[in-house]
Rosetta silent file (secondary structure, phi, psi, omega in degrees, C-alpha in Angstrom):
SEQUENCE: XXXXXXXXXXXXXXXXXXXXXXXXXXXXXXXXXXXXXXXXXXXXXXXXXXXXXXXXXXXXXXXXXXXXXXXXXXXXXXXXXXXXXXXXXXXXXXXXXXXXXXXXXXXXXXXXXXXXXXXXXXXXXXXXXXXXXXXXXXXXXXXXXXXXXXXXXXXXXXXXXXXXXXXXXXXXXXXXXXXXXXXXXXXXXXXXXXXXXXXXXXXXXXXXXXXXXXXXXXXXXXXXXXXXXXXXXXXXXXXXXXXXXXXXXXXXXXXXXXXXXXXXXXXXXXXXXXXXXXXXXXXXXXXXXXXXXXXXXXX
SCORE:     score description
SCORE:     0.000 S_00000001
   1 L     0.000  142.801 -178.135  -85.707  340.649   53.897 S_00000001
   2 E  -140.935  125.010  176.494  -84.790  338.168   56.837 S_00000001
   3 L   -93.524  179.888  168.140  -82.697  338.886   59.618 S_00000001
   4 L  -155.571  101.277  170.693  -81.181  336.199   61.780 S_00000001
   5 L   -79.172 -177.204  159.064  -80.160  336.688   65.442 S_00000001
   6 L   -99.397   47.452  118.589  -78.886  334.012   67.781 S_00000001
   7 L  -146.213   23.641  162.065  -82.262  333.362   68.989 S_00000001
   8 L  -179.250  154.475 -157.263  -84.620  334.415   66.718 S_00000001
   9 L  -133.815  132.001 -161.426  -85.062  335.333   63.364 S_00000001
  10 L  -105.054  145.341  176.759  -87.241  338.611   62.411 S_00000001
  11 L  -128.113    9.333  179.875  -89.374  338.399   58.030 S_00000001
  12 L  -115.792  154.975  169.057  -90.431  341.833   58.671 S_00000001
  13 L   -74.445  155.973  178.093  -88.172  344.964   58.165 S_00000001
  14 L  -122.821  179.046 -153.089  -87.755  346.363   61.653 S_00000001
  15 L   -90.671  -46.984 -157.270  -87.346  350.680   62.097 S_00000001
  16 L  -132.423  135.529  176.207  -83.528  349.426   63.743 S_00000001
  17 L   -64.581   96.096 -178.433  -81.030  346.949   63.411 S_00000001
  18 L   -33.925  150.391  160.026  -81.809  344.854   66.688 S_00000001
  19 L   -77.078  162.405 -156.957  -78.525  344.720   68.711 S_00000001
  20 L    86.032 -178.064 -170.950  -75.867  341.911   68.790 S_00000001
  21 L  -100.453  128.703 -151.639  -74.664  340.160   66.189 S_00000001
  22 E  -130.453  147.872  178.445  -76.955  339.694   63.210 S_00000001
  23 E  -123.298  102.911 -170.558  -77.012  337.999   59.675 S_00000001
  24 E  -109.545  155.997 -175.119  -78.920  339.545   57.194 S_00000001
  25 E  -138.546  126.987 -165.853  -80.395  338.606   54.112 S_00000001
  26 E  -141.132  167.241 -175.047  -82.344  340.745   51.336 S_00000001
  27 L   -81.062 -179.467  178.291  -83.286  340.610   47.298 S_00000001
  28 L   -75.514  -81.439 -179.172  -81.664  342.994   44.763 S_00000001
  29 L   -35.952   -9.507 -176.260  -84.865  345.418   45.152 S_00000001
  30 L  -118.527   19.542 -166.500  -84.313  345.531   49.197 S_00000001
  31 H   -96.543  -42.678 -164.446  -80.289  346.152   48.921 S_00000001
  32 H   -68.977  -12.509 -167.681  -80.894  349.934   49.260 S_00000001
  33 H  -102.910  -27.594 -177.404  -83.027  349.754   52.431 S_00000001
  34 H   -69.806  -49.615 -171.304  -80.525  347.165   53.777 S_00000001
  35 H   -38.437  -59.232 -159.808  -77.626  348.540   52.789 S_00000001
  36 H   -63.865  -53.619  148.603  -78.987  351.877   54.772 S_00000001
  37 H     1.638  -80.749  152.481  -80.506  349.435   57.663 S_00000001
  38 L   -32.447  -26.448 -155.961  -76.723  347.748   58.102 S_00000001
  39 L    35.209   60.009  142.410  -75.771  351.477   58.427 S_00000001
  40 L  -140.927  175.284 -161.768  -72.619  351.312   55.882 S_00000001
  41 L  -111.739  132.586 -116.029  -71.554  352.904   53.117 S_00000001
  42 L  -135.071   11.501 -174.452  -71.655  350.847   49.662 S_00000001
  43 L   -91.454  134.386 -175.798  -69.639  353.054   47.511 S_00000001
  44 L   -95.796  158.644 -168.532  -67.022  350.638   45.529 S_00000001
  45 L  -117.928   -6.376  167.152  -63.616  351.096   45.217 S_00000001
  46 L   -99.476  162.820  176.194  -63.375  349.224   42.086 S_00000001
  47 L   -98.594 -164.312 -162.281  -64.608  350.711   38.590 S_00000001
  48 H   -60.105  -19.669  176.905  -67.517  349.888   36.466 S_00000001
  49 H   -67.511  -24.602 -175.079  -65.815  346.665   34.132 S_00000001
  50 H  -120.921   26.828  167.420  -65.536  345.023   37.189 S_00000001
  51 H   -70.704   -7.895  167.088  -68.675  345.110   38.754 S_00000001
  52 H  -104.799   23.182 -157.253  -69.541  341.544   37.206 S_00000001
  53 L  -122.610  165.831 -171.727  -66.513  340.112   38.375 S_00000001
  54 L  -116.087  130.170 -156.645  -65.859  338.003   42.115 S_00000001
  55 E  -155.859  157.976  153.517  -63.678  340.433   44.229 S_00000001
  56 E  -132.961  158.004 -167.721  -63.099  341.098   47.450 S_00000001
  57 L  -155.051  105.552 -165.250  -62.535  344.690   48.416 S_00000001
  58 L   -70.245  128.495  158.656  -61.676  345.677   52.549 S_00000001
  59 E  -136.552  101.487 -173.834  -63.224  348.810   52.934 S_00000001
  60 L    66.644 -118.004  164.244  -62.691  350.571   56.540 S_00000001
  61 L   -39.366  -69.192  111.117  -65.063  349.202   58.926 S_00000001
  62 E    -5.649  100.450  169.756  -65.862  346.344   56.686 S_00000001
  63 L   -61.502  143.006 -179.305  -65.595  343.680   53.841 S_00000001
  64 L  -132.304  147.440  179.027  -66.883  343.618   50.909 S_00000001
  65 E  -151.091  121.611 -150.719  -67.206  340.542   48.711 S_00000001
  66 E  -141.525   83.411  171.135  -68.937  340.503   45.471 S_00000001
  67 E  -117.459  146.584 -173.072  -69.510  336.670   43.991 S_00000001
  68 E  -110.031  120.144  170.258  -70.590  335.290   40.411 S_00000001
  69 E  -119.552  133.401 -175.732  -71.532  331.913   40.243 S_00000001
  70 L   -83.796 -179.649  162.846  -72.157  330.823   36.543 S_00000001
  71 L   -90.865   84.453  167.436  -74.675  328.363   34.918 S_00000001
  72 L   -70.776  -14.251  161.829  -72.991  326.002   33.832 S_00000001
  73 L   -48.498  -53.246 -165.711  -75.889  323.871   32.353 S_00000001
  74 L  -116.165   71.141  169.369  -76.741  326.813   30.744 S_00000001
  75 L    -5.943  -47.825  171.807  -73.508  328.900   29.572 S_00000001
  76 L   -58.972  -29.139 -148.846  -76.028  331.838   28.294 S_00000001
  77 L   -82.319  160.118  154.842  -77.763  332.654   31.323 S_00000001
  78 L   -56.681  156.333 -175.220  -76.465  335.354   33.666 S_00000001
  79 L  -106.787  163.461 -173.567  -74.790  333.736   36.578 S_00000001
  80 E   -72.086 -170.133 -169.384  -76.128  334.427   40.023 S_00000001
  81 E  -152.106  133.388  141.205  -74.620  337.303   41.827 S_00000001
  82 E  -126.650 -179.344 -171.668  -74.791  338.121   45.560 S_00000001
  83 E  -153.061  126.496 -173.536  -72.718  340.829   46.994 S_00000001
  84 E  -136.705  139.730 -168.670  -71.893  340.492   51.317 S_00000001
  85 E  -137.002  116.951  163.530  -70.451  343.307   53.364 S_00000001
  86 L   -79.184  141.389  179.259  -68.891  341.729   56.614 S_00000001
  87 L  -145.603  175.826  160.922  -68.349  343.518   60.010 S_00000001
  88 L   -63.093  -74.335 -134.235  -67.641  342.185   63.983 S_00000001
  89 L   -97.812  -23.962 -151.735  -71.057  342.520   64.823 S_00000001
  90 E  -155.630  129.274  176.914  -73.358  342.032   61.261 S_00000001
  91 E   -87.736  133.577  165.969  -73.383  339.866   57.810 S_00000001
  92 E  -124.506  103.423  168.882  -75.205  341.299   54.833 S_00000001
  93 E   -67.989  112.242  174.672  -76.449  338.988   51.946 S_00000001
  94 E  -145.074  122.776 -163.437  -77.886  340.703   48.963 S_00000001
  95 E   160.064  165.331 -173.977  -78.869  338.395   45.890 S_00000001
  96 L  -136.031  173.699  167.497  -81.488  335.869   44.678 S_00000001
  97 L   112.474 -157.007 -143.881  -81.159  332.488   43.029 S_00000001
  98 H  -108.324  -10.610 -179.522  -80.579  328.932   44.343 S_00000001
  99 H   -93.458  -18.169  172.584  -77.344  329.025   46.436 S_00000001
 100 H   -75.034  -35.601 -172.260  -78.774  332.477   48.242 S_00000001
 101 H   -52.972  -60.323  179.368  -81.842  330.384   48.729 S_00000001
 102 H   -82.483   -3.089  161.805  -79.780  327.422   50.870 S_00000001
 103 H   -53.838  -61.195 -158.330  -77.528  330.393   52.661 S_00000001
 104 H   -54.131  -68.047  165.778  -81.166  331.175   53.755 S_00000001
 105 H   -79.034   -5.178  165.346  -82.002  327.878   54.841 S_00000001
 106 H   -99.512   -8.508  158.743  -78.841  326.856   56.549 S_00000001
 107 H   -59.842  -75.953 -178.988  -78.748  329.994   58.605 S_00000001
 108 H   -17.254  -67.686  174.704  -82.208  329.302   59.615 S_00000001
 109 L   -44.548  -34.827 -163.284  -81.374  325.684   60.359 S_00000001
 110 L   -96.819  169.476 -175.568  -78.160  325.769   62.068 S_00000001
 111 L  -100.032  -41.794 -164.787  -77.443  326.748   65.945 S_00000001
 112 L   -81.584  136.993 -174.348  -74.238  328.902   65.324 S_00000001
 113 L  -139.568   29.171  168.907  -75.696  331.945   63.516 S_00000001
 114 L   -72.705  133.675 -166.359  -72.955  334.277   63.742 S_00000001
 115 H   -37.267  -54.611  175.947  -71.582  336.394   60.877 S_00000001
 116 H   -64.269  -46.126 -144.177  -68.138  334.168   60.005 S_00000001
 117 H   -85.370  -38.413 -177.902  -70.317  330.566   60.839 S_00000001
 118 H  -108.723   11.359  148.566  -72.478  331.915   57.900 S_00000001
 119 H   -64.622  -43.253 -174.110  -69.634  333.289   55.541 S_00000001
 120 H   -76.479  -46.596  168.829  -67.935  329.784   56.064 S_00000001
 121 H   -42.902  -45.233 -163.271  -71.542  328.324   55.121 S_00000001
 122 H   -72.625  -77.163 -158.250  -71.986  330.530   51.936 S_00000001
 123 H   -46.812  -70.218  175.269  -68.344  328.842   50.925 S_00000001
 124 H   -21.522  -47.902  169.213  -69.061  325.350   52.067 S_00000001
 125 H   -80.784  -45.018  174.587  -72.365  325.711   49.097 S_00000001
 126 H   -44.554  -64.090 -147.250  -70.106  327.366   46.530 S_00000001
 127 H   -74.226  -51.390 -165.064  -67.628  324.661   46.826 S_00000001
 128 H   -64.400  -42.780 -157.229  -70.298  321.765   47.088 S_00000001
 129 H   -59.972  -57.457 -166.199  -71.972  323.380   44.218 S_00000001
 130 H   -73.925  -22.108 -175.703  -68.709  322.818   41.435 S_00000001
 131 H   -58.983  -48.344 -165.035  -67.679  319.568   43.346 S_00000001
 132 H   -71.488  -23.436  160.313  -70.794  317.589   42.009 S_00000001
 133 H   -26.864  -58.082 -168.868  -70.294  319.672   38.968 S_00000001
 134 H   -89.158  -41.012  152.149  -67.035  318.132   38.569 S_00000001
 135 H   -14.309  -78.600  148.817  -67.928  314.483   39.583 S_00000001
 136 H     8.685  -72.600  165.800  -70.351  314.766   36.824 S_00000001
 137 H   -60.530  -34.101 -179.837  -67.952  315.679   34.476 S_00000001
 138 H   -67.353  -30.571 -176.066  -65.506  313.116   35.634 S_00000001
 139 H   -65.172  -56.086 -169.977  -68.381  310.150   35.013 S_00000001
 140 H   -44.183  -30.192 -148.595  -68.547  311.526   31.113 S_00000001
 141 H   -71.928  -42.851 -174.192  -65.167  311.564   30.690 S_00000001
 142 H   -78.923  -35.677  149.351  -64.787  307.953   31.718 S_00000001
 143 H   -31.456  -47.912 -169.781  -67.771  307.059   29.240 S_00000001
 144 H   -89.784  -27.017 -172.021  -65.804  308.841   26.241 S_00000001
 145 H   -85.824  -32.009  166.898  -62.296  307.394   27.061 S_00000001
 146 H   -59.578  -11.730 -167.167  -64.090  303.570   27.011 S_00000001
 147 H   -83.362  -68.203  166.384  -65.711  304.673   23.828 S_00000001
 148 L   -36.961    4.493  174.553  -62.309  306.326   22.227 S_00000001
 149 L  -144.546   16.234  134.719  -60.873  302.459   22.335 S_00000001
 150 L   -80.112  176.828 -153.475  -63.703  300.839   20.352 S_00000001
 151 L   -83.487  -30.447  162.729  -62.732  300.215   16.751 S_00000001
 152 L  -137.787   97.728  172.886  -65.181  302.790   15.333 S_00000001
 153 L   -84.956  155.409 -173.388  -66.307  304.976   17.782 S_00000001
 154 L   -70.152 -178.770  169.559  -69.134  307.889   16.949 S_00000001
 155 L   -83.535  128.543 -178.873  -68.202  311.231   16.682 S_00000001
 156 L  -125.062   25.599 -151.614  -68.082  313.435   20.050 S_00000001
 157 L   -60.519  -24.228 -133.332  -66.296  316.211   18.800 S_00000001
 158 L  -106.277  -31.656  155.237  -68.916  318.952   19.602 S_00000001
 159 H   -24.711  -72.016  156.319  -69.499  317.004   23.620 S_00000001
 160 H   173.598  128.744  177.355  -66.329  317.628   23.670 S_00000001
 161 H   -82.013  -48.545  163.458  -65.984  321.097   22.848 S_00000001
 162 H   -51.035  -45.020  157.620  -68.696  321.537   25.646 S_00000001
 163 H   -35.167  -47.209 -162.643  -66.679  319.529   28.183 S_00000001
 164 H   -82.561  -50.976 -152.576  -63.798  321.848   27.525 S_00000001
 165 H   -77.067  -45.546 -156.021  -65.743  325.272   27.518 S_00000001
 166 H   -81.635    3.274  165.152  -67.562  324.330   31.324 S_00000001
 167 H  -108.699    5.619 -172.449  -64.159  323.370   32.742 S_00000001
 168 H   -91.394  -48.147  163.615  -62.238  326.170   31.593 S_00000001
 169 H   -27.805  -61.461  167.499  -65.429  328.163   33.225 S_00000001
 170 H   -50.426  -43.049 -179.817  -65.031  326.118   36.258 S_00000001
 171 H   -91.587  -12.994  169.270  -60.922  326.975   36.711 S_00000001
 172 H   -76.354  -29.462 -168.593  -61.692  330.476   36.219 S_00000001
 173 H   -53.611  -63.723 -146.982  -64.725  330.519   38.840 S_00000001
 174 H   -76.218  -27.689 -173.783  -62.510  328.526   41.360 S_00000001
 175 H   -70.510  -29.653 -174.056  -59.623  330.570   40.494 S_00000001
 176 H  -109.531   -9.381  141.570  -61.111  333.835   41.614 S_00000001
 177 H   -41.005  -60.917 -148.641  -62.427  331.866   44.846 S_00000001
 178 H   -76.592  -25.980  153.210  -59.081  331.283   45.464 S_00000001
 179 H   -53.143  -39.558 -174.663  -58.189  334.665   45.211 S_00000001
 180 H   -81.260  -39.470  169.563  -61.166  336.459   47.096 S_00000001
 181 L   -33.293  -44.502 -160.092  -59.941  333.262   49.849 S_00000001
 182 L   -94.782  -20.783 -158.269  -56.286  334.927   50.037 S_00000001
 183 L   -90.142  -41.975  172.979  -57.944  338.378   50.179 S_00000001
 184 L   -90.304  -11.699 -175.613  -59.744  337.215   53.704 S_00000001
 185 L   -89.897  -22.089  160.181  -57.341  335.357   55.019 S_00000001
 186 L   -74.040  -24.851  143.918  -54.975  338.547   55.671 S_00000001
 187 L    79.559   53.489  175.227  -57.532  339.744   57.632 S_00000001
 188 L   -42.167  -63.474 -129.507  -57.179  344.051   56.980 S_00000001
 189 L  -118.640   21.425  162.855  -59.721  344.907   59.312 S_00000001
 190 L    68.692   24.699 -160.809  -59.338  342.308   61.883 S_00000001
 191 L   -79.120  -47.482  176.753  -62.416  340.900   61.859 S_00000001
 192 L   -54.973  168.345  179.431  -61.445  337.158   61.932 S_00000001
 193 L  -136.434  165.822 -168.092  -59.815  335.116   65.109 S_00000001
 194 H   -65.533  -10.598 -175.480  -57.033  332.809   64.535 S_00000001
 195 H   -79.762  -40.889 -130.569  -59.420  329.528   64.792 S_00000001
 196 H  -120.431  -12.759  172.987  -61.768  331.235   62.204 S_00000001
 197 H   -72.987  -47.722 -165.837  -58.736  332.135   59.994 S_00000001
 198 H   -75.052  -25.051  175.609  -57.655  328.393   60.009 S_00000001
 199 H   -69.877  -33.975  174.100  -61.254  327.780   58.429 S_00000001
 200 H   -75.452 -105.973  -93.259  -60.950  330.230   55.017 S_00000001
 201 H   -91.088   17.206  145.116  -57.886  328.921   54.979 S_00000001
 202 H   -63.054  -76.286 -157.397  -59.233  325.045   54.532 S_00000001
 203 H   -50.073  -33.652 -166.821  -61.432  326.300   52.143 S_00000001
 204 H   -62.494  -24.949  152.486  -58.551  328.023   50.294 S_00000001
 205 H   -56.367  -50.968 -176.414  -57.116  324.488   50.144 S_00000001
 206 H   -74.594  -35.423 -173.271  -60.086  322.752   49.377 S_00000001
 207 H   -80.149  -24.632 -176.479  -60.163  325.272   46.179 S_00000001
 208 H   -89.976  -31.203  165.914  -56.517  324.923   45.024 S_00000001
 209 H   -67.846  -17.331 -173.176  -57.564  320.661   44.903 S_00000001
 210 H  -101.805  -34.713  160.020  -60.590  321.329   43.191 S_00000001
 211 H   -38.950  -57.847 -160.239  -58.231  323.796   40.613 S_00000001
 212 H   -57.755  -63.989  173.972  -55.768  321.052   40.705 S_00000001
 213 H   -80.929  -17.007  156.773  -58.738  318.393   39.448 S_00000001
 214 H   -89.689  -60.332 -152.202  -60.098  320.481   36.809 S_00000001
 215 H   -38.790  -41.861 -163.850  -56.705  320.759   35.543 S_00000001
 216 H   -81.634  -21.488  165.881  -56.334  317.506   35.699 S_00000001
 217 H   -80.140  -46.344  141.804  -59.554  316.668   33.910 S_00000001
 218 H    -5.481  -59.130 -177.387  -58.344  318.690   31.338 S_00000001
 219 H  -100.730  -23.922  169.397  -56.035  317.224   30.767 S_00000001
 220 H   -51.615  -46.391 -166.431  -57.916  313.496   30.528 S_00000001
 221 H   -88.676   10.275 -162.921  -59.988  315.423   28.132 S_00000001
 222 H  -135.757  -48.619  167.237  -57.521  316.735   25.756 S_00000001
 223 H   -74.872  -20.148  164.536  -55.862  313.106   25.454 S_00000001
 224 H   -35.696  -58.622 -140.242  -59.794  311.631   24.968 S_00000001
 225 H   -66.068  -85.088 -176.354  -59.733  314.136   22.128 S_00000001
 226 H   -34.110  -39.566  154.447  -56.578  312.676   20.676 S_00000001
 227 H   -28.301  -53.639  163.671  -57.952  309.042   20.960 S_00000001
 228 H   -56.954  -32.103 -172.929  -60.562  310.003   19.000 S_00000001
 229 H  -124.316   -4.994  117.360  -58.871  311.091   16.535 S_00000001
 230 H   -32.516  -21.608 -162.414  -56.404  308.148   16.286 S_00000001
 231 H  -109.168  -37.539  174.975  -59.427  306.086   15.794 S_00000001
 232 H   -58.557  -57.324 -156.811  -60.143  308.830   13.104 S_00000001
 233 H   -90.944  -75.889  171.464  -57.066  308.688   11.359 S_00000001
 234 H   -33.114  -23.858  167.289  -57.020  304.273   11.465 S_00000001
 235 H   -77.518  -43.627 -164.971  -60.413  304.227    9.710 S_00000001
 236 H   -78.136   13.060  174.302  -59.245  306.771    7.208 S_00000001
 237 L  -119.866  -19.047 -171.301  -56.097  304.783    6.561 S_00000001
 238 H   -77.116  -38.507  175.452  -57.911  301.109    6.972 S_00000001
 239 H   -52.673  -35.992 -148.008  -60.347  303.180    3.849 S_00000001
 240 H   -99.337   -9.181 -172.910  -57.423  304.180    1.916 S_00000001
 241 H   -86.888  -54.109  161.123  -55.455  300.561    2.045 S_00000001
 242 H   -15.397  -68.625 -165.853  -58.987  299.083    0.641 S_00000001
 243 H   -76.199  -33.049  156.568  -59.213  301.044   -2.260 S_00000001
 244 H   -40.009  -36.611 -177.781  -55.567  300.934   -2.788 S_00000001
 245 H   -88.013  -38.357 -178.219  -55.867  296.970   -2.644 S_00000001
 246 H   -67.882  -34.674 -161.836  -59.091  296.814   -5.204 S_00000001
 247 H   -61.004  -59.205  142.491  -56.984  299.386   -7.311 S_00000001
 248 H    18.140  -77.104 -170.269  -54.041  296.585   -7.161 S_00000001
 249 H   -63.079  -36.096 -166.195  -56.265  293.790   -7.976 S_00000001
 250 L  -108.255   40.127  160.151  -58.016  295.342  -11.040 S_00000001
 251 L  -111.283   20.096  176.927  -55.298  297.037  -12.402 S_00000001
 252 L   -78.174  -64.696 -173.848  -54.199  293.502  -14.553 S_00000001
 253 H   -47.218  -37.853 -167.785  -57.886  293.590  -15.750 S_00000001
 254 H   -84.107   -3.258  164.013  -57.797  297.464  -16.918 S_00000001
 255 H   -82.581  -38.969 -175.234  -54.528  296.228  -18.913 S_00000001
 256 H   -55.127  -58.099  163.275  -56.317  293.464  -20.186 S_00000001
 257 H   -28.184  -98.660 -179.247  -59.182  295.870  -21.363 S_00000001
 258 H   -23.110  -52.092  178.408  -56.801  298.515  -22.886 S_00000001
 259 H   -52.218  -67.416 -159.182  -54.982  295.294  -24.598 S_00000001
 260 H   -75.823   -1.484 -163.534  -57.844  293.397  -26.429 S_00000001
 261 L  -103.532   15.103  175.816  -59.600  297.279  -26.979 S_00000001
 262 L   -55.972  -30.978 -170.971  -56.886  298.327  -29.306 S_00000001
 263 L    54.662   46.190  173.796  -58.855  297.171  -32.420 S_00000001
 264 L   -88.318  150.834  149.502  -55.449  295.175  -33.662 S_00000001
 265 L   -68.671  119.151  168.848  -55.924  291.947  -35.628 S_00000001
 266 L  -124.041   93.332 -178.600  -55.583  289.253  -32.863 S_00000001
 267 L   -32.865  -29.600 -172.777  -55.573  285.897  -34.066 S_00000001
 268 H   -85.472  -61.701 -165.029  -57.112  284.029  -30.646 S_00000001
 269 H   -23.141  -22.975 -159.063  -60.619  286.518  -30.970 S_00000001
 270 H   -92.348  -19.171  149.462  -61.332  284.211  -33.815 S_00000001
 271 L   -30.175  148.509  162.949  -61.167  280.968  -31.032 S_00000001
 272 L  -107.502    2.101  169.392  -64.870  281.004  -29.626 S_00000001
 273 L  -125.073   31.668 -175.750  -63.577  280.209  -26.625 S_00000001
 274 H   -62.948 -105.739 -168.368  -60.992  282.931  -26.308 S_00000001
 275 H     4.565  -44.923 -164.663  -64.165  285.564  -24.337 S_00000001
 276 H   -96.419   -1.270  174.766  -64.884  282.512  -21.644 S_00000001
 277 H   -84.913  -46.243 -174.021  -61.223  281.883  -21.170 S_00000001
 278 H   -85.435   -7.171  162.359  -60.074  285.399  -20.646 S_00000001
 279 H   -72.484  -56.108 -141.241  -63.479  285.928  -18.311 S_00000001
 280 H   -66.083  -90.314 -173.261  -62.422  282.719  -16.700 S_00000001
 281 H   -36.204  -75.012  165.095  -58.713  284.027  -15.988 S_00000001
 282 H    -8.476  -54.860 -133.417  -60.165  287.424  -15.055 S_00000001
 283 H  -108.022  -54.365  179.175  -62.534  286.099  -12.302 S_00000001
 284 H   -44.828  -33.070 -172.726  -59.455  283.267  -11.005 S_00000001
 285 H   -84.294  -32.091  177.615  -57.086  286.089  -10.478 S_00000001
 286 H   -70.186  -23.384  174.114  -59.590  288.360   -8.915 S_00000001
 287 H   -59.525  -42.317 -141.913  -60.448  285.359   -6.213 S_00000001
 288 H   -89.099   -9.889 -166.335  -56.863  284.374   -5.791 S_00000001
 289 H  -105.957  -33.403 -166.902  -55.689  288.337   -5.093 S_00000001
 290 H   -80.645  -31.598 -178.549  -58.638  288.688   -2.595 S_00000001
 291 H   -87.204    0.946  160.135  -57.730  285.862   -1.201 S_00000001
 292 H   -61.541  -48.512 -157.311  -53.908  286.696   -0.783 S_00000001
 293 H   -78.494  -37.504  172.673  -54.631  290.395    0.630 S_00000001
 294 H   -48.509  -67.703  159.151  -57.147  288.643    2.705 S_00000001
 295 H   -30.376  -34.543 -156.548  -54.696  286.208    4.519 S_00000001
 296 L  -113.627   24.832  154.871  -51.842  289.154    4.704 S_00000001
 297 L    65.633   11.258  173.366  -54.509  290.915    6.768 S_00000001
 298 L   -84.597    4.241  168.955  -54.896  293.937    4.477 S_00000001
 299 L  -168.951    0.000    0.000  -58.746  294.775    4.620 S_00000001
């Protein structure tokens, strides 16, 4: 557990919550001594399905905010969770993982250490976190739509399917930012001033542009997909005009066949040089048809 006044920051639990205005920060195993520590009372107002879900919830004295940030690298993992109960005088952080980690070190770091200056910090790393996220995404994207205009491009169907999954992930995440955003910005319990109001409601901006751009990537990525599979359908028609053109060429020869296999009397078989004439003919017509279909640009 780490507290953070605005001049000095206590690693030890202390028997009392120093006075002034304080920012605290504790692990999942330390939320019950904090919780008590904070003096408030932690009983939710939502039920149990939505205890994984990013809420905001005003309760009396207090805020409560409850955020999930997934993995998107890794889809499986749990995503991290902290859960912060706001007051006038005292911020409470309770969660582990890598964005509670730089909350931790940008309190530490920074001179304003006051409960809203490190709520608007906790947003400021969510939001940085999905921007590079979506950069990221935005580089692939431009990689698959130069690809999707070569002549045979590989197959990227199952990229993306991934591509697809992490931004739909991404507009819900941002989506229930934008919500929890709307939820502080009315300001129940007065906690905010109108300068510190005008700041959620930047972020609540900055989150409807970054909704706005995955949509919009989305949508990049759903015409890739069709590229692809234009380029899909023109090989499998440039295949089917091929065989269609050999069928063409040789179907004089499979008459030819069918003719002389009849077992009829034919007066030229008894020529010896009927076989090298009709090979002869055979071979000129097959040059002179490749070399028609060739010219008229059909394979």
């Amino acid at each position: 557990m780490i507290i953070f006044l605005e001049d000095k920051t206590i690693k030890e639990k202390p028997g009392r919550l120093p006075g002034g205005k304080a920012v605290l920060m504790a692990a999942p195993h330390e939320a019950e001594v904090a919780v008590e520590l904070a003096g408030i009372s932690a009983a939710a107002g939502y039920p149990e399905a939505e205890d994984h879900s990013t809420r905001f919830e005003s309760r009396g004295l207090y805020d409560y905010l409850s955020i999930h940030i997934p993995d998107l690298d890794f889809p499986d993992r749990n995503p991290e969770a902290m859960e912060c109960y706001l007051s006038h005088e005292m911020f409470l952080v309770i969660g582990e993982g890598r964005v509670f980690d730089k909350l931790g070190r940008g309190i530490e770091a920074g001179s304003d250490r006051t409960p809203v200056q490190a709520l608007a910090l906790l947003f400021n790393l969510l939001l940085a976190e999905e921007t590079g996220l979506l950069e990221s995404m935005d580089d692939v994207i431009d990689l698959l739509e130069e690809e999707a205009l070569m002549r045979k491009p590989e197959d990227h169907a199952s990229e993306i399917i991934t591509l697809r999954k992490q931004l739909a992930a991404v507009k819900h995440y941002f989506d229930s930012l934008y919500d929890l955003l709307e939820e502080l910005e009315e300001n129940k319990n007065g906690i905010f001033t109108k300068s510190q109001l005008s700041l959620f409601r930047a972020h609540k901006n900055k989150v409807n542009r970054l909704v706005n751009r995955t949509l919009n990537l989305r949508e990049r990525l759903t015409q890739v997909r069709e590229a692809f599979q234009n380029q899909l359908d023109i090989s499998l028609n440039e295949t089917m005009r091929f065989f269609t053109v050999i069928t063409a060429i040789f179907l004089l020869l499979t008459l030819i066949v069918g003719w002389y296999g009849m077992n009829l009397r034919m007066p030229e078989l008894e020529s010896a040089i009927t076989y090298p004439v009709i090979i002869g003919v055979s071979l000129a017509f097959i040059v002179i048809s490749l070399l028609f279909c060739k010219k008229k640009g059909w394979f």
